[in-house]
N, CA, C and O atoms as a MOPAC input file, in Angstrom:
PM7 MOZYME 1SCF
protein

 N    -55.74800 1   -21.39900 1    -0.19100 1
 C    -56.55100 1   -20.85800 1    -1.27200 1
 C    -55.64600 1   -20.67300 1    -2.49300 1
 O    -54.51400 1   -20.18900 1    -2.51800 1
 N    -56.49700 1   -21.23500 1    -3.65700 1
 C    -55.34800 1   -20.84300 1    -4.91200 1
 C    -55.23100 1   -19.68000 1    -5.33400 1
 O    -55.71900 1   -18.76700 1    -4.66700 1
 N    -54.67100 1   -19.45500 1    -6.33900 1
 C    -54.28800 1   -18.35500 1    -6.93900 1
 C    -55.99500 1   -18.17800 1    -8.06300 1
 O    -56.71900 1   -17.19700 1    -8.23300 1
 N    -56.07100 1   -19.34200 1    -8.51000 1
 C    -57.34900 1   -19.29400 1    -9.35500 1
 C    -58.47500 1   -18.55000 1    -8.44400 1
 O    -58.82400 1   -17.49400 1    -8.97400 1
 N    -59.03600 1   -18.78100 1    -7.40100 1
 C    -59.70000 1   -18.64000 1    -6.39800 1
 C    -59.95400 1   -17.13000 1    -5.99300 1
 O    -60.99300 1   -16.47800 1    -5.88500 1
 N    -58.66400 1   -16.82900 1    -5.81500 1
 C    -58.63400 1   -15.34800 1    -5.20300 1
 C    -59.05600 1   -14.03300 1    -6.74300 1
 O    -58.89000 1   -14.06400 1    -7.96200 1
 N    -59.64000 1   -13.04000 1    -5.76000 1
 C    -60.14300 1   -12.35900 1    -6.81300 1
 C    -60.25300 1   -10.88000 1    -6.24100 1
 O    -61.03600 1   -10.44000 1    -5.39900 1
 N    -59.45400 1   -10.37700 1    -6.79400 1
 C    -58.59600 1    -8.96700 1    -6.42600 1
 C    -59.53500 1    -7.77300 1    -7.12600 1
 O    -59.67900 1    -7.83000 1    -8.34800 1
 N    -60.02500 1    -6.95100 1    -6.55900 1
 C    -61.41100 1    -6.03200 1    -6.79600 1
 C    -60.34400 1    -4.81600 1    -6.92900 1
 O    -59.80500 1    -4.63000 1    -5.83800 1
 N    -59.92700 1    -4.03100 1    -7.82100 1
 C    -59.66500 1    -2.63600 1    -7.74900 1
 C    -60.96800 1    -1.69900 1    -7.75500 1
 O    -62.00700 1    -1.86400 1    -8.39500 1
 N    -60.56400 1    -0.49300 1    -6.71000 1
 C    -61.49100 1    -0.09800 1    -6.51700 1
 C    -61.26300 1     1.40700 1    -8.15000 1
 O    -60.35800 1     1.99000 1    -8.74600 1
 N    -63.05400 1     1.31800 1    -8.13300 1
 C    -63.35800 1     2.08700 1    -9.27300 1
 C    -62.98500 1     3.46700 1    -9.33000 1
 O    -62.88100 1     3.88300 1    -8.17600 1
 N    -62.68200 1     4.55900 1   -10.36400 1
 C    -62.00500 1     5.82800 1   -10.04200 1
 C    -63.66000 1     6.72200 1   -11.05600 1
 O    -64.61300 1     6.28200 1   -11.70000 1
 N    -63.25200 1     7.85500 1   -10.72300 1
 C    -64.66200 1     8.24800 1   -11.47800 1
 C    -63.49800 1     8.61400 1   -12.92000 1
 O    -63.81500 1     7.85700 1   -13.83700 1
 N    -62.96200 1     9.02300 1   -13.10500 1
 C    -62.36600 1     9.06200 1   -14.67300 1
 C    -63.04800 1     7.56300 1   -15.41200 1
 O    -63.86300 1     7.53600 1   -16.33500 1
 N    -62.44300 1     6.37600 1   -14.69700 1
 C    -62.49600 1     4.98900 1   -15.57500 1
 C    -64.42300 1     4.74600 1   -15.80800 1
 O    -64.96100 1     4.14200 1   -16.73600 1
 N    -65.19500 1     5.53100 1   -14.47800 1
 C    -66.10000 1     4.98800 1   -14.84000 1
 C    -66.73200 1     6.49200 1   -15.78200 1
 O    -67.82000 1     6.38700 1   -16.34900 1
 N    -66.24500 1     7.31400 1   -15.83100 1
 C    -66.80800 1     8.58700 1   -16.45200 1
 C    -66.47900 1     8.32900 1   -18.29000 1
 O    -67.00500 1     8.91200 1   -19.23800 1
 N    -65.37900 1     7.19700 1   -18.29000 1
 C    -64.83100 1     6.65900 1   -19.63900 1
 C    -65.96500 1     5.74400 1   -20.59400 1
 O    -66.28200 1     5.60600 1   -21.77600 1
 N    -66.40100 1     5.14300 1   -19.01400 1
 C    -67.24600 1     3.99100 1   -19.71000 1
 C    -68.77200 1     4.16400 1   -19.71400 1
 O    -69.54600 1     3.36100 1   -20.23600 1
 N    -69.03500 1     4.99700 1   -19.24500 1
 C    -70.38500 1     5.66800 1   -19.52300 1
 C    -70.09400 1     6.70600 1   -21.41800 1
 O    -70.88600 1     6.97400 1   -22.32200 1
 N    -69.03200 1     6.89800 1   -21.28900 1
 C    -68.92000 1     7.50000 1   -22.54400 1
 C    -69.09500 1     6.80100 1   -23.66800 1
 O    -69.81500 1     7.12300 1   -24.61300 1
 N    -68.29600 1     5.64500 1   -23.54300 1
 C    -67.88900 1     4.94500 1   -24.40400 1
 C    -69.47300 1     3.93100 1   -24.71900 1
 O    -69.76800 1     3.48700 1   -25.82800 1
 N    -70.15200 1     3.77900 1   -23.68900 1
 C    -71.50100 1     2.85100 1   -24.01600 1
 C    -72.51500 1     4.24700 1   -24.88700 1
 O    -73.09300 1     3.99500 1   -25.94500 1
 N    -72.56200 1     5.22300 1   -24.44000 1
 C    -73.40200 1     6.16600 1   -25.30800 1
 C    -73.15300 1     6.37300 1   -26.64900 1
 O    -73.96500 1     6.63400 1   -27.53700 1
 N    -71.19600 1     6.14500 1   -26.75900 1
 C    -71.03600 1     6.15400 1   -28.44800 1
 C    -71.75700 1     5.08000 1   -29.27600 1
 O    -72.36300 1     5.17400 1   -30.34400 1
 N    -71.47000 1     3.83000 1   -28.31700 1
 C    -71.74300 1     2.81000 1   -28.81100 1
 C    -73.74000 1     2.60600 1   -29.16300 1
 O    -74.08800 1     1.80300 1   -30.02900 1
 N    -74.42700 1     3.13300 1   -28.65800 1
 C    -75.82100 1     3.32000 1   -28.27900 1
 C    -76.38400 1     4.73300 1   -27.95400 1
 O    -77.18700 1     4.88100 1   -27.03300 1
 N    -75.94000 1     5.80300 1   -28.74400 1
 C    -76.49900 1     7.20500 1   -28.54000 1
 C    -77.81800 1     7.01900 1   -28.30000 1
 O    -77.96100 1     7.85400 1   -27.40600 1
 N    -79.13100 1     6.42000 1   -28.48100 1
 C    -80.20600 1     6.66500 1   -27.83300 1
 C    -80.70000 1     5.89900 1   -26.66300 1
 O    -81.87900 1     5.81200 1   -26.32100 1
 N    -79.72100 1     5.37600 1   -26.10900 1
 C    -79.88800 1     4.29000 1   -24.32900 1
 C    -80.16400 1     5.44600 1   -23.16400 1
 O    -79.84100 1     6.63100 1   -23.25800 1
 N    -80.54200 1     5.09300 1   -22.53800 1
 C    -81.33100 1     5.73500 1   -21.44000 1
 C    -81.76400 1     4.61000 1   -20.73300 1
 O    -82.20600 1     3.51800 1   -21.09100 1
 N    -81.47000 1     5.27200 1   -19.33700 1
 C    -81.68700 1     4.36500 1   -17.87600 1
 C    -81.39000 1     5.20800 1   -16.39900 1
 O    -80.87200 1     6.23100 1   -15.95000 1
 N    -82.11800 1     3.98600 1   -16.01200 1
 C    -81.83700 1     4.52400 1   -14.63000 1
 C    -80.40800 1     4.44900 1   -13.65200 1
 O    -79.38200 1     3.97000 1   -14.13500 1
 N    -80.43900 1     4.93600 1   -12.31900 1
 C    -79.28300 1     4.66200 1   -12.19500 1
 C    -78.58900 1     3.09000 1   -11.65400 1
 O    -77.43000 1     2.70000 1   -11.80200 1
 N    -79.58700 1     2.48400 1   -11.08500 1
 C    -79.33400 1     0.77900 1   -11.01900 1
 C    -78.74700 1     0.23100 1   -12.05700 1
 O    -77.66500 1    -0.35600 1   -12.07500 1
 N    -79.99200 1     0.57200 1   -13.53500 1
 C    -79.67000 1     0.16800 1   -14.69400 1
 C    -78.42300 1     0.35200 1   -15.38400 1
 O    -77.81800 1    -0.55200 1   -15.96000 1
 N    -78.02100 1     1.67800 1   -15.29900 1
 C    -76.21900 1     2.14900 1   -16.00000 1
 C    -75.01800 1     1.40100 1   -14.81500 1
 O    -73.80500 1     1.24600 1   -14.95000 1
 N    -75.85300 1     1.07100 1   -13.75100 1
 C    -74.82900 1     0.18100 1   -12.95900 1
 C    -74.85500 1    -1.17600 1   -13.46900 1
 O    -73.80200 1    -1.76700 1   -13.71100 1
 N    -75.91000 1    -1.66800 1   -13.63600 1
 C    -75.62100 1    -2.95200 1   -13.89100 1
 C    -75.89500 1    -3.46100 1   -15.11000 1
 O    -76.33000 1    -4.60400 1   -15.25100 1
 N    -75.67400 1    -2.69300 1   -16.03900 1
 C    -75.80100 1    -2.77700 1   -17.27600 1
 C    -74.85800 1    -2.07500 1   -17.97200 1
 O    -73.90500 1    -2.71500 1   -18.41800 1
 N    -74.91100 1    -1.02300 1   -18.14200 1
 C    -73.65100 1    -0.50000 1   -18.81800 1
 C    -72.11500 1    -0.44100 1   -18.33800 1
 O    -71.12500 1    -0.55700 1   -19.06100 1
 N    -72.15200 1    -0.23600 1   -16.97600 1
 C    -71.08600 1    -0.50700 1   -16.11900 1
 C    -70.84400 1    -2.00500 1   -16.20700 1
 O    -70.58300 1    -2.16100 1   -17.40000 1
 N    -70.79700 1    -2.94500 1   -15.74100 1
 C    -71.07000 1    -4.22200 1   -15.58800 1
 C    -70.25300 1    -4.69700 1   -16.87500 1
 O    -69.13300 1    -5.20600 1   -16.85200 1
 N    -71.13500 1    -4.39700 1   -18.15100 1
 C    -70.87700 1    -5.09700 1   -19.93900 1
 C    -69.27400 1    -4.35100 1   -20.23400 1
 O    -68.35900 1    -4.87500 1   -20.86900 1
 N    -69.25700 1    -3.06300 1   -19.60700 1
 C    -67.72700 1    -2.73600 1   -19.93300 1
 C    -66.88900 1    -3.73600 1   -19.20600 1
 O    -65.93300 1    -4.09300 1   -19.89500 1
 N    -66.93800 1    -4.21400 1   -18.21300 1
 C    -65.88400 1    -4.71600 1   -17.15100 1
 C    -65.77900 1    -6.31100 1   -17.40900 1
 O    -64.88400 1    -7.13000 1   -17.20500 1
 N    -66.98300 1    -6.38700 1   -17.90500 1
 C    -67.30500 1    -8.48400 1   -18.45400 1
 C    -66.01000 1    -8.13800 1   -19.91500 1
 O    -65.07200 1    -8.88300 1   -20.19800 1
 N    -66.21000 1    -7.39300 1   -20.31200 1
 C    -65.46200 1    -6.93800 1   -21.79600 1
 C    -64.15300 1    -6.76400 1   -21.58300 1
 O    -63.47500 1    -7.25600 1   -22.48600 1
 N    -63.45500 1    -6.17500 1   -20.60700 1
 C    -62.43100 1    -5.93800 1   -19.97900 1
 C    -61.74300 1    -7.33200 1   -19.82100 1
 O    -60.65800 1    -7.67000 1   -20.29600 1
 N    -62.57400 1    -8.05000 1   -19.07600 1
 C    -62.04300 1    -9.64100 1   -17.83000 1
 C    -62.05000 1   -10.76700 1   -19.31700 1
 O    -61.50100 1   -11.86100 1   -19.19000 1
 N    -62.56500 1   -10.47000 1   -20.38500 1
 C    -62.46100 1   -11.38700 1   -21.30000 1
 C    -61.42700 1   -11.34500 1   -22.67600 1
 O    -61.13900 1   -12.13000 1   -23.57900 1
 N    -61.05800 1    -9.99200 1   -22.29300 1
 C    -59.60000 1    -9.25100 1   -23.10400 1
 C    -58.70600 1   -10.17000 1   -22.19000 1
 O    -58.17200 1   -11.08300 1   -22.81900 1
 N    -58.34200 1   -10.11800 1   -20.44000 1
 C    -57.54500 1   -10.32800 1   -20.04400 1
 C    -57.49300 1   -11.65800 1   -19.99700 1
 O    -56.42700 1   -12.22800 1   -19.76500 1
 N    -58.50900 1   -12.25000 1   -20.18800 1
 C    -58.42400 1   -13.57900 1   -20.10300 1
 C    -58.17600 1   -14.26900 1   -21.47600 1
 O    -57.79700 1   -15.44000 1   -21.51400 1
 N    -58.36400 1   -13.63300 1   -22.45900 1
 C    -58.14400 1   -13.72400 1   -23.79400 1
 C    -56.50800 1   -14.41700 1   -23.62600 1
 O    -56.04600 1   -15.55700 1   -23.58700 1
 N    -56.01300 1   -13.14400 1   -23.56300 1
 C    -54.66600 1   -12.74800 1   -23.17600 1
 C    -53.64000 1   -13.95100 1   -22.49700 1
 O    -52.62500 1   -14.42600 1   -23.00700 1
 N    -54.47600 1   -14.38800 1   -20.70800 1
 C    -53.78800 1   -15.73700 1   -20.63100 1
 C    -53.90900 1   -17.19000 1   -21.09200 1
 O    -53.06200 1   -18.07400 1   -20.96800 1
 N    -55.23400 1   -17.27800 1   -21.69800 1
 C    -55.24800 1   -18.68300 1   -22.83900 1
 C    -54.30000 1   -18.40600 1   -23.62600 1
 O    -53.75900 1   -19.44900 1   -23.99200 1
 N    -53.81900 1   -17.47000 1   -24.07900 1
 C    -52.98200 1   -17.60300 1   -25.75500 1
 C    -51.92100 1   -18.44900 1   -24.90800 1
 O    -51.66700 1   -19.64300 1   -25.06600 1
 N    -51.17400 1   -17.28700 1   -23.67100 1
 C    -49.76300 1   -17.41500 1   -22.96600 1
 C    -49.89400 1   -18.82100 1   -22.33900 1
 O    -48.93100 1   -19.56400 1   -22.52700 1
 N    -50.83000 1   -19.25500 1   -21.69600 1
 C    -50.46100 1   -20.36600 1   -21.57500 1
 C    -50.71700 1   -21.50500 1   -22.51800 1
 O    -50.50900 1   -22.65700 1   -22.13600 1
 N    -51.26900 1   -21.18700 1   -24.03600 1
 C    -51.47900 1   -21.93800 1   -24.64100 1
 C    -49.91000 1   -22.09100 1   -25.42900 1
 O    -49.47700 1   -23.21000 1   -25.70500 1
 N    -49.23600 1   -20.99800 1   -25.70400 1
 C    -48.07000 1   -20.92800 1   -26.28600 1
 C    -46.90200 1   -21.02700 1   -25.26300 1
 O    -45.71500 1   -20.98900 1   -25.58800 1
 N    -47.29400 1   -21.13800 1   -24.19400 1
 C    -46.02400 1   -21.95000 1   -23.17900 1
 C    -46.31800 1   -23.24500 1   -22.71000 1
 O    -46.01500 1   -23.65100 1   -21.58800 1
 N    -47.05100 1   -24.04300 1   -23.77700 1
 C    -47.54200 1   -25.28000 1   -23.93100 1
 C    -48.68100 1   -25.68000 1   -22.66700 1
 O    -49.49200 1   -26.60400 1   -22.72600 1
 N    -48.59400 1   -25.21900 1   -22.11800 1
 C    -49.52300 1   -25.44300 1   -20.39200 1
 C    -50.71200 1   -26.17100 1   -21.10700 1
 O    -50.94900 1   -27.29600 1   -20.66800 1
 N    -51.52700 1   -25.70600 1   -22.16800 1
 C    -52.98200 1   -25.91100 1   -22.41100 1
 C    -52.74000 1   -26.32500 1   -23.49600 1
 O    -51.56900 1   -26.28000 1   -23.87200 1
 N    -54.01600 1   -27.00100 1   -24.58600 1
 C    -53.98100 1   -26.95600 1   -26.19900 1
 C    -55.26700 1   -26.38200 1   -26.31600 1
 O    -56.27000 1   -26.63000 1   -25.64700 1
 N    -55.10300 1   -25.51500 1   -27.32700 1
 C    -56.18900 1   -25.15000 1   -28.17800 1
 C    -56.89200 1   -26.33500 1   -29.44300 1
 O    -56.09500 1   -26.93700 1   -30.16200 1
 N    -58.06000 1   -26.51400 1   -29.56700 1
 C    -58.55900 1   -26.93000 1   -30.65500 1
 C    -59.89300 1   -26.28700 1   -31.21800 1
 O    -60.73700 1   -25.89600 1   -30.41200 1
 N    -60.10800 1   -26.16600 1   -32.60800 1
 C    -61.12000 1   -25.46800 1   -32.78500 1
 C    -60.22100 1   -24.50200 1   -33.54000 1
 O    -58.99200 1   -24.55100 1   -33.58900 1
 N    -61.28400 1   -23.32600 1   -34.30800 1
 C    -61.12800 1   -22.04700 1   -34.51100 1
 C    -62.16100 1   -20.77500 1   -33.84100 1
 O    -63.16200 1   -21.05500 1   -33.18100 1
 N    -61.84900 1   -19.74400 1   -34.05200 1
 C    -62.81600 1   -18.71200 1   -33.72100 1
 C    -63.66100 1   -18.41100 1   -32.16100 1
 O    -63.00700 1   -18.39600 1   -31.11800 1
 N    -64.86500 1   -18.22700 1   -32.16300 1
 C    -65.58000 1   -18.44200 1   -30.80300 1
 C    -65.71800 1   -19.91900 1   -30.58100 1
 O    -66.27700 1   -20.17300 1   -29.51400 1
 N    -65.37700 1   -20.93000 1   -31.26600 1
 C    -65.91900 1   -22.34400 1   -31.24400 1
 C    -64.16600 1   -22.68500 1   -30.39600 1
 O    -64.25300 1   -23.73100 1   -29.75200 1
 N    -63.03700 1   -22.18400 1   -30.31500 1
 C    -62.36200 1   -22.63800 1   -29.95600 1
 C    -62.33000 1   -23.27200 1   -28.36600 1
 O    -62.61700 1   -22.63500 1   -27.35200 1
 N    -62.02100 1   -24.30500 1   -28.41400 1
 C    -61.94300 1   -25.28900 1   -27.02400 1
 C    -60.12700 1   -24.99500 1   -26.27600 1
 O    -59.23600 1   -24.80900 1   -27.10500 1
 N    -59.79000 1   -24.98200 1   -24.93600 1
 C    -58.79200 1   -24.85900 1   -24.57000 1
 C    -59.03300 1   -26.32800 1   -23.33400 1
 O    -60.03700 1   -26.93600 1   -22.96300 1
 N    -57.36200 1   -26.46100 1   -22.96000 1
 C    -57.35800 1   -27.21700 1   -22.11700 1
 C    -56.22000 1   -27.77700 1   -21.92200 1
 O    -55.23500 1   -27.59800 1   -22.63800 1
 N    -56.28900 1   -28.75800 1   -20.57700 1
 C    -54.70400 1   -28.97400 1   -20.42900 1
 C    -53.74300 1   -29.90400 1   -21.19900 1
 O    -53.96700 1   -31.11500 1   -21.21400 1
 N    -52.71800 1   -29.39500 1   -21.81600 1
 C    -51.97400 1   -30.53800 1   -22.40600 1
 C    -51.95600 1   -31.50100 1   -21.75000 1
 O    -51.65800 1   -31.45600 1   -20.55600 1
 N    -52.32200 1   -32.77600 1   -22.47300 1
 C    -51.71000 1   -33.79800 1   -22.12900 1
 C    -50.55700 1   -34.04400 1   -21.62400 1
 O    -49.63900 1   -33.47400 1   -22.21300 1
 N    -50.17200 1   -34.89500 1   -20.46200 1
 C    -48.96700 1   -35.10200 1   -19.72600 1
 C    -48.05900 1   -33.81000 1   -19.45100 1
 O    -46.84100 1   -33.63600 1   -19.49100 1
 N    -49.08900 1   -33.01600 1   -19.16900 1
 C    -48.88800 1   -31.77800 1   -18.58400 1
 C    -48.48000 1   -31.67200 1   -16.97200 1
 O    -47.67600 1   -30.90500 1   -16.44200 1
 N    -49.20600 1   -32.57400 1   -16.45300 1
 C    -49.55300 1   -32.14700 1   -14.86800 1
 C    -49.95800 1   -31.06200 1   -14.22900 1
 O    -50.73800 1   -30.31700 1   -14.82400 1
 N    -49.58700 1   -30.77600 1   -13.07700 1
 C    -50.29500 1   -29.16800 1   -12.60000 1
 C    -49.09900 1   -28.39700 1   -12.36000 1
 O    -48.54900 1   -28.25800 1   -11.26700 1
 N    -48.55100 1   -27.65000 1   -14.04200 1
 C    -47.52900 1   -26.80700 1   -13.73300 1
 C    -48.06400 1   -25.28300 1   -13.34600 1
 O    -47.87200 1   -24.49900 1   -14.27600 1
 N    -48.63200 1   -24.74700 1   -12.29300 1
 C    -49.28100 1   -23.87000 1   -11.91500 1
 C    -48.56800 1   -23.53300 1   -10.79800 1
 O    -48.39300 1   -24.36300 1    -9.90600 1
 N    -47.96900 1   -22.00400 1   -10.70600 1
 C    -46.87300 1   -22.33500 1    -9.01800 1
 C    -47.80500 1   -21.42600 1    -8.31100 1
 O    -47.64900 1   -21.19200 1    -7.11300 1

């Protein structure tokens, strides 16, 4: 199994999720729901938000340790593997 593949779940603390219930009410002071709903909706949109910071994060690094090229600007930007790259992935 690769490294891409595997997918490492930390388990949730009530501070982090007591943060992010906060932080969606600043963002939306009149939201209201149930409790399914603040699970899979407000909980959920923080953590998609989270995984796309971190992933932000390894396009640049492997874009600037040549691994990938960027083309494009902005949300339109395209990534991918350099050419005559091979699979430098350990």
């Amino acid at each position: 199994m690769s490294k891409a593949s595997k997918q490492v779940e930390k388990p949730w603390r009530e501070d982090d999720v007591t943060d992010i219930v906060l932080e969606y009410l600043t963002e939306h002071p009149q939201a209201s729901d149930t409790l399914k709903g603040i699970a899979e909706w407000w909980i959920m949109r923080q953590h998609v938000r989270v995984e796309v910071n971190i992933l932000k994060k390894v396009l640049s690094q492997l874009t600037g340790s040549g691994v990938l090229e960027a083309s494009g600007e902005g949300e339109n930007q395209r990534y991918r593997l350099k050419e005559n790259q091979g699979d430098r992935r350990s």
